[in-house]
N, C-alpha and C positions, 0 to 999 in steps of 0.2 A: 686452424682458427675458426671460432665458432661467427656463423655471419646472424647480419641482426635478425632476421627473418626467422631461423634456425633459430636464436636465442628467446623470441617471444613464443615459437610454439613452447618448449620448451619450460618457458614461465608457466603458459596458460597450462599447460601438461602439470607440471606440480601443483600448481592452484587447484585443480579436479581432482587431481591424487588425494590433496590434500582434506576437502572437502569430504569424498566417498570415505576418507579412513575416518574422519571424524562423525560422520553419522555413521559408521559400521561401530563406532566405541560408544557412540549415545547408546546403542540397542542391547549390545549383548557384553559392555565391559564390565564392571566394576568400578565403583567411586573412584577408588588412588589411581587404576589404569587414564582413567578417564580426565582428569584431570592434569596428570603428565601430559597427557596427548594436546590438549589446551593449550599449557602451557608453552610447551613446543610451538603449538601452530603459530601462538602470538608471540612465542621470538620471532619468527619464519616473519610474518607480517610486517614488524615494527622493521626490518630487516631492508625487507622491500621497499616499505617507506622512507626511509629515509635515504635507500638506493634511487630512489624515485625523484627526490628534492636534490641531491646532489648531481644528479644529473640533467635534472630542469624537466622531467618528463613526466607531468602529475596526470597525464588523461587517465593512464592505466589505474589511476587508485578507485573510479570508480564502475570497471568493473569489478574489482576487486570489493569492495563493499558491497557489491547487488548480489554475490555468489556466495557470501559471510553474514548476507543483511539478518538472515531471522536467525541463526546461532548464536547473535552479540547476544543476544538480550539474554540470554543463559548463561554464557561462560564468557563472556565478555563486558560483565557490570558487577561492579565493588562499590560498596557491600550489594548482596540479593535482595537485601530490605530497605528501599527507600535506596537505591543507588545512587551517589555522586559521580563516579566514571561509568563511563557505557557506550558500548564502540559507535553509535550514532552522534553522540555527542562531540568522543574525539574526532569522528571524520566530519560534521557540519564546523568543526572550530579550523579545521586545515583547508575544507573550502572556503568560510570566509575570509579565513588568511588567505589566501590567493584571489581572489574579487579584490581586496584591502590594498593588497603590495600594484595589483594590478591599475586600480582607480591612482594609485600614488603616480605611476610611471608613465599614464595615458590618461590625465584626467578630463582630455576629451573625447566622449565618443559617443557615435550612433546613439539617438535614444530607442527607446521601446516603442514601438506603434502605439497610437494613442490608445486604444483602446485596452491594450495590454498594460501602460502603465496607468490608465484609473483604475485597471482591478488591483491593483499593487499597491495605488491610494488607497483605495477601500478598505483593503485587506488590514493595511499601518492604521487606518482609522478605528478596525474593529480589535485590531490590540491592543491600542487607548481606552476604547470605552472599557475594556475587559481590565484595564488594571484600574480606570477608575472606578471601576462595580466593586474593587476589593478594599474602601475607602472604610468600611466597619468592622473588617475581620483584622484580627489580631491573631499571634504567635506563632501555633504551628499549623494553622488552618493557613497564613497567610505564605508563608515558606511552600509546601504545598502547592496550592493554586500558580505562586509565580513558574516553581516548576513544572506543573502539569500545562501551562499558557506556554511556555519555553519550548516543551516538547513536542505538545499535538499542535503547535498552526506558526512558532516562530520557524524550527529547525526546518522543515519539511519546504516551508518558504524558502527557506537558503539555498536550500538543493537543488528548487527547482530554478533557482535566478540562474544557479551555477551552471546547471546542463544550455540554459538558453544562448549564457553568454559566452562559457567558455569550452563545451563538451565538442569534441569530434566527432559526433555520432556516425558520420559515414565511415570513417576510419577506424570505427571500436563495432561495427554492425556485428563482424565474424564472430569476437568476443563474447558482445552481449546475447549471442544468438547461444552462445556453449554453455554462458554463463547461467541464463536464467533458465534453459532447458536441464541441467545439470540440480540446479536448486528447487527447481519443480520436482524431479524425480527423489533428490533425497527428503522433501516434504513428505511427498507419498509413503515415501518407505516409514518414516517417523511416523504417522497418523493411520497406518495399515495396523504397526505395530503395536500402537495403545490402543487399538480397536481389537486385537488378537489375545493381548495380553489384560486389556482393560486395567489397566493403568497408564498415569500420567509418567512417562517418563522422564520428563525437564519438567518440574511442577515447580510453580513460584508460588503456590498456592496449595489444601486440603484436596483430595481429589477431588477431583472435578467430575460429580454425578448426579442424577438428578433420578427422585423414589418415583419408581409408576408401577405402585400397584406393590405388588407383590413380589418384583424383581428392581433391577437396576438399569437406565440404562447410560452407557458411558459419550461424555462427546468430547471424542479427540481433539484435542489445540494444538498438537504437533510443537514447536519450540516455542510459540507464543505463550502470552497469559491468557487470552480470548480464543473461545473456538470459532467465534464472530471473524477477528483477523484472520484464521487460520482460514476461512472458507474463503473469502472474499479477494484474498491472497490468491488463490488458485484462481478463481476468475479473471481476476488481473494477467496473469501468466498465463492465461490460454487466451486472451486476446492479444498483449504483448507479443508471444512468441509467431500467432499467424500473422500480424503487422512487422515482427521483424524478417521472417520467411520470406514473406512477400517483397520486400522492397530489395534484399541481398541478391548483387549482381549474379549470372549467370555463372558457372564453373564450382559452384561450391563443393566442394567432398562429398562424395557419397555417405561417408561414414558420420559427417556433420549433419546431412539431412535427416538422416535415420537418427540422430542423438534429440535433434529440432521435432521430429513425431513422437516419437516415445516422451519428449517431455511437453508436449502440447496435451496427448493424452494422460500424463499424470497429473497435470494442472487441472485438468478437467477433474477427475481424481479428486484431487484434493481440494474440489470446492464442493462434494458432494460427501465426505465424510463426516464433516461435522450434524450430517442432519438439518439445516435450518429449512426452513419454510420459507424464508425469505430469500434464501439462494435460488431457488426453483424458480422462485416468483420474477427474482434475476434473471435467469436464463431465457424462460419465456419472455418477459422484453427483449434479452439480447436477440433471440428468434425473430419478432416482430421487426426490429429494426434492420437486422440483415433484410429480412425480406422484403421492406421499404424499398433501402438501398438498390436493390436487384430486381423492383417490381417491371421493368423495361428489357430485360434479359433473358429473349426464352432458353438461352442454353443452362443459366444458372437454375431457372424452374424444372430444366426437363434434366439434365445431370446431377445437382447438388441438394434442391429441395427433397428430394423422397430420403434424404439420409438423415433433418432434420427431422422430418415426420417418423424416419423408423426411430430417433433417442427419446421421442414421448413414448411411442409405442414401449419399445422398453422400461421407460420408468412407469408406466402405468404397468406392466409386468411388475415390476421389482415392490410396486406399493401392496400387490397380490399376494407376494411370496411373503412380505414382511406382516400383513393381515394371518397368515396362516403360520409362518415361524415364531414373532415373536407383536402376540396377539397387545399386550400392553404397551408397548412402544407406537403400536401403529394407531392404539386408543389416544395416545398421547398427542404421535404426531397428527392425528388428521383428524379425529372427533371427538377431542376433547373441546370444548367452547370455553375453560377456564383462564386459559391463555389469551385470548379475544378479549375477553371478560375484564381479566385483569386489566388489561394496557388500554379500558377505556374507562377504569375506575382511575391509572396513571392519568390520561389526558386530563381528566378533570382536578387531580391535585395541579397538575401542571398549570394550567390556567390558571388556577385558585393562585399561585404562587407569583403569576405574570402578573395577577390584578392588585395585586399587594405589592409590587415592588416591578411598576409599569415604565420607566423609562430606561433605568438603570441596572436593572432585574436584581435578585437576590444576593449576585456576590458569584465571581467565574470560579467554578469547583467545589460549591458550597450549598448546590441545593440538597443533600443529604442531612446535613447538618443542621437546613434551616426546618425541612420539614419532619423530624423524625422523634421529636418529643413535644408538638403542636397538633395538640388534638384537630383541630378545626383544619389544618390539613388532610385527616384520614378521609380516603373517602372509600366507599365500596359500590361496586357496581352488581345486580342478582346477586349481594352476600360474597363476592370475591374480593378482597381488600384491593387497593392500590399499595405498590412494592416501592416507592420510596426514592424514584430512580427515573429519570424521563426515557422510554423509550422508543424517542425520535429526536432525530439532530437537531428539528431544526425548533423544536419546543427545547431543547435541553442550552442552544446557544441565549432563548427569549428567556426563560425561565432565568437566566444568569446574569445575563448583561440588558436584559430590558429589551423597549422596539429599537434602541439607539442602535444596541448592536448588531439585533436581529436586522435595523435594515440596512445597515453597512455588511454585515455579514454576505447576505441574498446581492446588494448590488453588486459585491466582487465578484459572485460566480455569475451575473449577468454579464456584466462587462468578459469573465475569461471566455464566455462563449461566443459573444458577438467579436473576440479577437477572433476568435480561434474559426469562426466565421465563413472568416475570408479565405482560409483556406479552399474553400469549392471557388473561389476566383481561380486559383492557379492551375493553371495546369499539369493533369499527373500527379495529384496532391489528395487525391479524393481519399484515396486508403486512408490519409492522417486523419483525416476530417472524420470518416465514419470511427475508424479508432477510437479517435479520442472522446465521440459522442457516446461509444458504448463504455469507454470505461469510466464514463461521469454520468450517465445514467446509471449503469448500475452501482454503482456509490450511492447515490441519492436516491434508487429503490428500495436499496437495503438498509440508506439510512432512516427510512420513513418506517422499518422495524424494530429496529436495533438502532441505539443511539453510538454509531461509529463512528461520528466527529471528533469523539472525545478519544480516541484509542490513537496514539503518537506512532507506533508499528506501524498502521495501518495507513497512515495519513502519510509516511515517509513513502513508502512504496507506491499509494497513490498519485502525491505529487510527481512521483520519478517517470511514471509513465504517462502522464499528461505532457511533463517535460519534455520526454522523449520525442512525442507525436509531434509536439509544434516545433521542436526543432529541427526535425528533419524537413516539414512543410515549407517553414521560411528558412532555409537554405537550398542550395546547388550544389555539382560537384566541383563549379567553377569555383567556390567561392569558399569548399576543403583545400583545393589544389593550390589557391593561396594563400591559404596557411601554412600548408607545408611546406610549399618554398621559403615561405616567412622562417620557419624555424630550420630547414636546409642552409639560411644566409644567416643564421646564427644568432636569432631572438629567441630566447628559452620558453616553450610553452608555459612555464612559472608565470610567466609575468606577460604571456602573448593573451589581446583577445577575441573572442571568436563571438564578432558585433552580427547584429540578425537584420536584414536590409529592412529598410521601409518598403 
């Protein structure tokens, strides 16, 4: 008789199997191989899941989504073009069903610390003004936009209510520790290989290159549409994964430590293959703020700091080699002024389009549309046009929905910071606290490059790790240990919830 302990290695065991088989057929199968193997895994899934509801025990389904999150968007959305099914969507519809059944069967509980539920206000107020913004678009501009509003800021919201209120994070720590190390290293191996092969291998898209000069150069997205996601992704997972190292009780596997470093340094990895300038400029703050954090530490200065001083040293190496390898790439990346140029010929269409349509903005998903056969929009900065495209979040949310939205937008992440706050109150809490600051800073560095507000991938995995950090913060293990007992005396975690104290 298989015991339950024995049965979830076991799971997690075919879940990794499952996973390394499926990025070994992305790389070197064939279409029809590749596709069986899909189809396969998402029997194997739907299999699970609903092994999972019949048995009352939904925690597991979200590591299982975090280990599968960047393969859905390839082989996991019908149709490719404009998708209607897409495994982010089926799994935000089975969390809300469980929040749903759960508000029905306890519709008293715990509220949210105050300050956590006005960013939740804020947040529902800046998805109103965003569908009132679409009050002149008609057909299939307006289908569109409700879907792209659906995707990048309702679903990601869902997820993250769900982790706060119902996720076991203490009790899924070993998991998520396998899970997103495991996901990191098969990123790596995906975005090694269209950097080896110079093609897009899961392309939703023309390949994805961009002319410098006289050659080509490629920028890997790994299973994404953005290689913007693809980078930022890997930053996320290399803070994630040292936040969840850290906090995992004492005794773990050798063999799981070793899985947990090899996928800390692939995430690293894989936020530095896409090339951006704005990841770097990431990293360097995330530098700055460790060393904030540890400015009172001589052990952390005299052990740890000379290893972040030798990863510059290094890449001021690697910016040398790429000057003398591959001489237009590095005209590209680091002394070309075109790219400067451009995105301040963009700020000023963007304003130009804020001042025309100042409360309500343009319409959410639609400034492409408004400005791209409006002469009076073109603008050019030293002879370099403006591209037609905001690239910055937080001119791309003003430019959309007006100041209405833009300051509803801004007050929710004030208020989730001043929650999230009070973390440096608790004691032993600190790790969550700098976590969660580095991985909402560097969002909001790279979004002042690149407008990634608007990329739904990215904002889902975003969310999840914010989620993460505050719910380990305001929780105990007192406070897992009665939940278990809760569901030991026979309350199905379906319908159990896991309330976050005042």
């Amino acid at each position: 008789m298989i015991k339950v302990d024995q049965r979830k290695l076991m799971n997690l065991g075919l879940l990794i199997s499952g996973a390394c088989a499926t990025a070994a057929l992305v790389l070197i199968s064939n279409r029809a191989l590749l596709y069986i193997g899909a189809t396969l895994g998402v029997a194997v899934l739907l299999t699970y899941v609903l092994a999972a509801f019949v048995s009352g025990n939904s925690q597991g389904l979200v590591p299982i989504w975090a280990l599968l999150y960047p393969l859905g968007y390839y082989f996991l959305s019908f149709p490719m073009d404009h998708p209607i099914f897409t495994f982010d969507r089926a799994f935000v519809a089975v969390l809300a069903a469980v929040l749903v059944v759960r508000s029905l069967q306890h519709p008293h509980f715990r509220p949210l610390p105050k300050n956590m539920f006005y960013a939740g206000l804020s947040w529902v107020g800046f998805l109103l003004i965003a569908l009132i913004s679409l009050r002149d678009v008609r057909g299939h501009g307006l289908l569109y936009s409700v879907r792209l509003l659906n995707d990048t800021f309702v679903m990601p919201g869902i997820l993250a209510y769900y982790v706060l209120r119902r996720f076991d994070l203490r009790r899924q720590l070993a998991a998520l520790g396998v899970v997103v190390s495991v996901m990191s290293i098969y990123l790596a191996g995906i975005g090694m290989a269209e950097d080896i092969l110079r093609r897009d291998l899961l392309s939703f898209t023309p390949e994805n290159v961009a002319m410098l000069g006289n050659t080509e150069m490629f920028r890997a997205n790994g299973p994404f549409e953005s290689g913007s996601t693809y980078g930022l992704v890997g930053v996320i997972n290399f803070l994630l994964l040292r936040f969840l190292t850290s906090i995992q009780p004492p005794g773990l596997p050798s063999w799981q430590r070793i899985l947990q470093r090899i996928g800390t340094f692939s995430a690293f990895l894989v936020s530095l293959i896409p090339m951006h300038r704005g990841i770097v400029v990431t990293w360097v703050v995330i530098g700055l703020i460790e060393a904030w954090q540890h400015r009172t530490n001589p052990a952390w200065w005299k052990h740890t700091a000379w290893k972040r001083i030798g990863l510059f040293v290094l890449f001021g190496l690697g910016v040398i080699v790429i000057k003398v390898a591959s001489p237009y790439i590095y005209q590209d990346r680091f002394e070309d002024a075109s790219n400067i140029q451009a995105r301040l010929a963009q700020h000023q269409q963007s304003l130009a389009v804020l001042a025309d349509n100042l409360w309500l903005g343009a319409g959410f998903g639609q400034f492409t549309q408004v400005v791209e056969d409006e002469t009076k929009y073109q603008f050019f900065y030293q002879g370099v046009p403006s591209i037609n495209y905001p690239h910055n979040t937080l001119l791309n949310v003003a430019t959309e929905t007006g100041l209405l939205g833009l300051s509803l937008f801004v007050v929710s992440q004030i208020f989730l910071v001043a929650a999230c706050r009070q973390l440096l109150l608790k004691p032993g809490k600190n790790l969550a606290w700098w976590t969660f600051i580095s991985v909402f800073v560097s969002y909001w560095v790279f979004g002042m490059d690149v407008s990634i507000g608007y990329l739904s991938e990215l904002n889902m995995w975003y969310m999840f790790a914010l989620a993460i950090c505050i719910r380990y913060a305001w929780t105990d293990s007192s406070s897992s240990r009665s939940e278990r007992a809760d569901v030991r005396a026979g309350i199905a975690p379906l319908v159990h919830s896991y309330s976050i104290p005042n």
